[in-house]
C-alpha positions in Angstrom: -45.9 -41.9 30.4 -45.8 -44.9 32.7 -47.9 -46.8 30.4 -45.3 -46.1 27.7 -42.1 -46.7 29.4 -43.5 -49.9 30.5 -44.2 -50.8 26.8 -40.4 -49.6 25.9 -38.9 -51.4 28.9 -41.0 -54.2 28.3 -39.9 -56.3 31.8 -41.5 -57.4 35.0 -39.7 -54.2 36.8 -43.4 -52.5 36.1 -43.2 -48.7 36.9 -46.3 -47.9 39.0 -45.4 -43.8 39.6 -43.3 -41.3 38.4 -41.7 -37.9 39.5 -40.2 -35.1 37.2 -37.3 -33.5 38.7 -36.8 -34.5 41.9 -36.1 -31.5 44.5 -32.9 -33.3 45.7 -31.3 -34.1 42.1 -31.3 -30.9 39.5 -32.4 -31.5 36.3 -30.3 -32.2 33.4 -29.9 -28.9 31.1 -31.9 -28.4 27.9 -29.7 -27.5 25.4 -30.4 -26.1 21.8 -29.5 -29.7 20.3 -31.5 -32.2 22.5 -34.2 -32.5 25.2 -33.4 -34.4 28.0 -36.0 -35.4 30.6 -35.3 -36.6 34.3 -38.1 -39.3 35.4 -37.9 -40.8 38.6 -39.7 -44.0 38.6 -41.0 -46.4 42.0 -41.6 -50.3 40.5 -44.2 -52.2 41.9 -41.5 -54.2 44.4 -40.4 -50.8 45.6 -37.5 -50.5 43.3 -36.4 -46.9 42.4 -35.4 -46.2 38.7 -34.3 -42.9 36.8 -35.0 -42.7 33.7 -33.3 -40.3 31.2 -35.2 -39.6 28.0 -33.7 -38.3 25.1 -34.5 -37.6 21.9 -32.5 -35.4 19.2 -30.1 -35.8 16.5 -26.8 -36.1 17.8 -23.2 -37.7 16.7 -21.5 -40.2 18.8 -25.5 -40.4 20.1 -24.2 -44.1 22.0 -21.7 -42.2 23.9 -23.7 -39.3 24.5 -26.1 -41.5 26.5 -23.1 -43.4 28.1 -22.1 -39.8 29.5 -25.3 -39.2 30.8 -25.5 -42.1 32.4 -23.0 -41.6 34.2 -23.9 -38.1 35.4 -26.8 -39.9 36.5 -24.8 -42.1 38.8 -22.6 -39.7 40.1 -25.2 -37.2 41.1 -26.7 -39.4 43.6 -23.9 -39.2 45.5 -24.8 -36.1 46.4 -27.1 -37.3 48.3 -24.6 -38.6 51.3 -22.5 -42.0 51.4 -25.1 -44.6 50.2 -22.3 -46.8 49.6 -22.8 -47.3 46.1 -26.1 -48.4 47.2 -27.1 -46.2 44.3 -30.7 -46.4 42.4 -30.7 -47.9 38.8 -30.4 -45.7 35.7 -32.3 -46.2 32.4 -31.9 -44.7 29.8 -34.8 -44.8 27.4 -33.6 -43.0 23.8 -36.7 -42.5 21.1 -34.8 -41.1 18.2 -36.0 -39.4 15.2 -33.4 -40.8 13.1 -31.4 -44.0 12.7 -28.0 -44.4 13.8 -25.7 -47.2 12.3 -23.4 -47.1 15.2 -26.9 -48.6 17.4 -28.3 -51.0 15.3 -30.1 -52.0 12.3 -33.3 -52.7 14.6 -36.2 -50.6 16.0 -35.5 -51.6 19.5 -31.9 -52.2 20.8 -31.4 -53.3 24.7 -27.4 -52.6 26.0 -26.6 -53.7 29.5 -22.8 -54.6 31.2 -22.8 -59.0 31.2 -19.9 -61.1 31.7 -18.2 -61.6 27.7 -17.9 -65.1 27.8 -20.8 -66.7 29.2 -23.2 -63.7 28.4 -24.3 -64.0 31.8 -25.7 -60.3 32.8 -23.3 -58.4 35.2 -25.8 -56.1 36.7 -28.7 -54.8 35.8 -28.3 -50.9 37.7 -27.4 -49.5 34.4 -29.3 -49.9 30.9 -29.5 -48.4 27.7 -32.8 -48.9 25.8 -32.8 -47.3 22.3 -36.0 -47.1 20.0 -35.3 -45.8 16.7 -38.3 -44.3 15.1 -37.8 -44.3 11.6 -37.3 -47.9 11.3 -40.9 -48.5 12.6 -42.7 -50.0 9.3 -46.0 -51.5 11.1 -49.4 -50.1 9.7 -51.9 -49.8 12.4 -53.8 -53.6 11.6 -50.4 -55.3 12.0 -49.3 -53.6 15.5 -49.8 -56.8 17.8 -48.8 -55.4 21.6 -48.4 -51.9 23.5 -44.8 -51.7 22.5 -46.4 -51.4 18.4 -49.1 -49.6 19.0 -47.2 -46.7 21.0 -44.2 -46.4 18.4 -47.1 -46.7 15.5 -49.1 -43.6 17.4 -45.5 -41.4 18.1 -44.4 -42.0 14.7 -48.3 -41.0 13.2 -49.2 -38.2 15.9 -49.2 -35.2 13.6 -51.4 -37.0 10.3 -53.8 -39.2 12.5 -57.3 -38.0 11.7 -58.4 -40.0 15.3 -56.7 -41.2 17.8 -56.1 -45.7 17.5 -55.9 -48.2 19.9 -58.6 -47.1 21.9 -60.0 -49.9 22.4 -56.9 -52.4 23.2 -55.6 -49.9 25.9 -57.2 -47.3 27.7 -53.9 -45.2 27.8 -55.0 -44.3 24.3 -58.3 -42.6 25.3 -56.8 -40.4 27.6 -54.1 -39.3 25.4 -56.9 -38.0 23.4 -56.8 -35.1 25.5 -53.4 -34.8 26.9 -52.1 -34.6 22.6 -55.2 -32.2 21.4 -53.3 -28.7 21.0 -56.6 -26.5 21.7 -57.0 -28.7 25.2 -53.8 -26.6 26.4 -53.3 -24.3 28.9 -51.9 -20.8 27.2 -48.7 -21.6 29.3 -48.3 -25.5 27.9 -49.3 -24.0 23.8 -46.3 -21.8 24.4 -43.9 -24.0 25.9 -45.0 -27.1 23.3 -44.7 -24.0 20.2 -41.1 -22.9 21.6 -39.7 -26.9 22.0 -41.0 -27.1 18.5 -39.4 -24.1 17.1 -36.1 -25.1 18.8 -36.4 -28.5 17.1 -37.2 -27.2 13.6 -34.0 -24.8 14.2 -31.4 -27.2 14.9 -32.7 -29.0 11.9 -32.5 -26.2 9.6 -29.0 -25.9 11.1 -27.9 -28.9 10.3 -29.4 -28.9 7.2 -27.1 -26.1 6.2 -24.4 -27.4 7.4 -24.8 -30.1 5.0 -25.5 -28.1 1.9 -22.9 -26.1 2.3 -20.5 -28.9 3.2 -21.8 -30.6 -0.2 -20.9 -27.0 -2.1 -17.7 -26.8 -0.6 -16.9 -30.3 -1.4 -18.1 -29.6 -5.1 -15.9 -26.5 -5.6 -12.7 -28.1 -3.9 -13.5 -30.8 -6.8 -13.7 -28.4 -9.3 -10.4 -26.6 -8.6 -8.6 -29.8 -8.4 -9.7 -31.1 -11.7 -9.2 -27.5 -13.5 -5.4 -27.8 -11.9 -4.9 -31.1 -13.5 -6.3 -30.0 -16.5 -4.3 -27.1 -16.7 -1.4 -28.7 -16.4 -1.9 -30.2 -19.1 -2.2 -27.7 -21.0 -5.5 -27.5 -21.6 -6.8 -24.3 -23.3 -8.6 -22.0 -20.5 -11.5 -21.8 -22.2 -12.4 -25.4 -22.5 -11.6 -26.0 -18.9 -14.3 -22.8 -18.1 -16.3 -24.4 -19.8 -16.0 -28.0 -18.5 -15.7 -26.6 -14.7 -18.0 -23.7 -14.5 -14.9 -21.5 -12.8 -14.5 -17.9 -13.6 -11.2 -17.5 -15.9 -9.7 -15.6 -12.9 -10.2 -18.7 -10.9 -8.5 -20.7 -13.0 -5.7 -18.3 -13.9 -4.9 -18.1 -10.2 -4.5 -22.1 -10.0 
C-alpha cells in the first residue's frame, strides 16, 4: 500500500508508514455503493496525511470526494482545539470507470491555488483521481511504478504470473498478499462478500439502465402511435408499425 500510494501521489512527501482506522477518528461507513478506506499516513519529514480511498461507480463522483473531504477535516476537530492546525487530507480515487466531469486523462491532480497566477494556495487538501479504464499501456511499454501498478490493478484477475518483479520488489511480495488460496478463511470471506457487494450494485445499475432504455422506447412508441392516429391512420397499420396492442392504441 505505501509503495502504491507513493506511485499515485508521485511527490517528495514519501509516505514511510500507514495506520487503518485510527482509534481516535471512526472510520468512514461502507455503504452498498462504494468502499471507502481511512489510511493514516506519517511522511518521511514527520508529516501526517489521511488518505481516503475510494473506488465505486458514483454520480456527481467529484463532489462526492469534495464531501468527504471535508468530513475528513471536520472530524479532526474532534480531537480538541488544534487551531486549524489540522493534518492534510488526500484523497486518492482509483475508479473503475471514466468520468467526463474529471477528465479525459488517466491521472488528474485538483488542489485550491490562487486563479490568476496559478500559484498553489495550500497544499492540506488534494484530490488525486486515477481512472482505470483509460490505462492503454501493455506491460513492455510501462516505464515507472506509477505504470506498472495501474498496468497490474487493471490485469489482476487474467495475469497468468505476477510482472514487475524484477523492477520493484513490491511486486514479489504482492505475489502472496493477491493469491486467493494464501488467505485466511476470515480474509476469503470478507474479499468473496466485497466482491459480491460489487457485482450487485452493478447488476443494479445495470437494470436500472435497461429498464430506463425500455421505458424510454415505449414512451416513443405511444407518442408516435398518437401522432399517427391523429392522422387518421388506420389502427392496424400503426400496430403494425409500433408493436402496441390495439387496446393500447385505442386508449391514446
Amino acid at each position: 500500500m505505501i509503495d502504491m500510494l507513493n506511485a499515485i501521489i508521485g511527490d517528495d512527501n514519501r509516505i514511510e508508514s500507514i495506520e487503518y482506522n485510527d482509534k481516535e477518528q471512526p472510520p468512514m461507513s461502507v455503504d452498498g455503493r462504494t468502499v471507502i478506506y481511512d489510511i493514516y499516513c506519517k511522511t518521511h519529514d514527520g508529516r501526517r496525511i489521511i488518505v481516503e480511498m475510494q473506488s465505486g461507480k458514483q454520480h456527481n463522483f467529484n463532489k462526492r470526494t469534495l464531501y468527504y473531504a471535508a468530513r475528513s477535516i471536520s472530524r479532526q476537530s474532534k480531537k480538541g482545539d488544534r487551531r486549524y492546525d489540522f493534518d492534510a487530507v488526500y484523497v486518492v480515487s482509483l475508479l473503475r470507470f471514466i468520468d467526463p466531469g474529471i477528465s479525459d486523462r488517466i491521472r488528474t491532480e485538483i488542489m485550491l491555488m490562487d486563479v490568476d497566477s496559478k500559484k498553489v494556495f495550500t497544499d492540506a487538501i488534494r484530490f488525486i483521481y486515477v481512472q482505470m479504464p483509460l490505462a492503454k499501456k501493455t506491460e513492455a511499454e510501462c516505464e515507472n511504478d506509477f505504470d506498472y501498478w495501474i498496468y497490474t490493478l487493471n490485469n489482476m484477475e487474467t495475469l497468468e504470473k505476477m510482472p514487475f518483479t524484477d523492477k520493484n520488489p513490491a511486486f514479489v511480495e504482492l505475489i502472496d498478499l493477491a493469491t486467493y488460496d494464501k488467505m485466511t478463511e476470515d480474509e476469503q470471506i470478507a474479499y468473496d462478500r466485497s466482491l459480491k457487494r460489487m457485482w450487485d450494485y452493478d447488476a443494479v445499475l445495470d437494470g436500472e439502465r435497461y429498464y430506463a432504455k425500455e421505458e424510454g422506447l415505449q414512451q416513443g412508441k405511444l407518442e408516435t402511435a398518437a401522432n399517427l392516429k391523429k392522422l387518421g391512420v388506420p389502427i392496424d397499420t400503426i400496430m403494425q408499425a409500433t408493436g402496441l396492442t390495439q387496446k393500447q392504441v385505442e386508449d391514446l
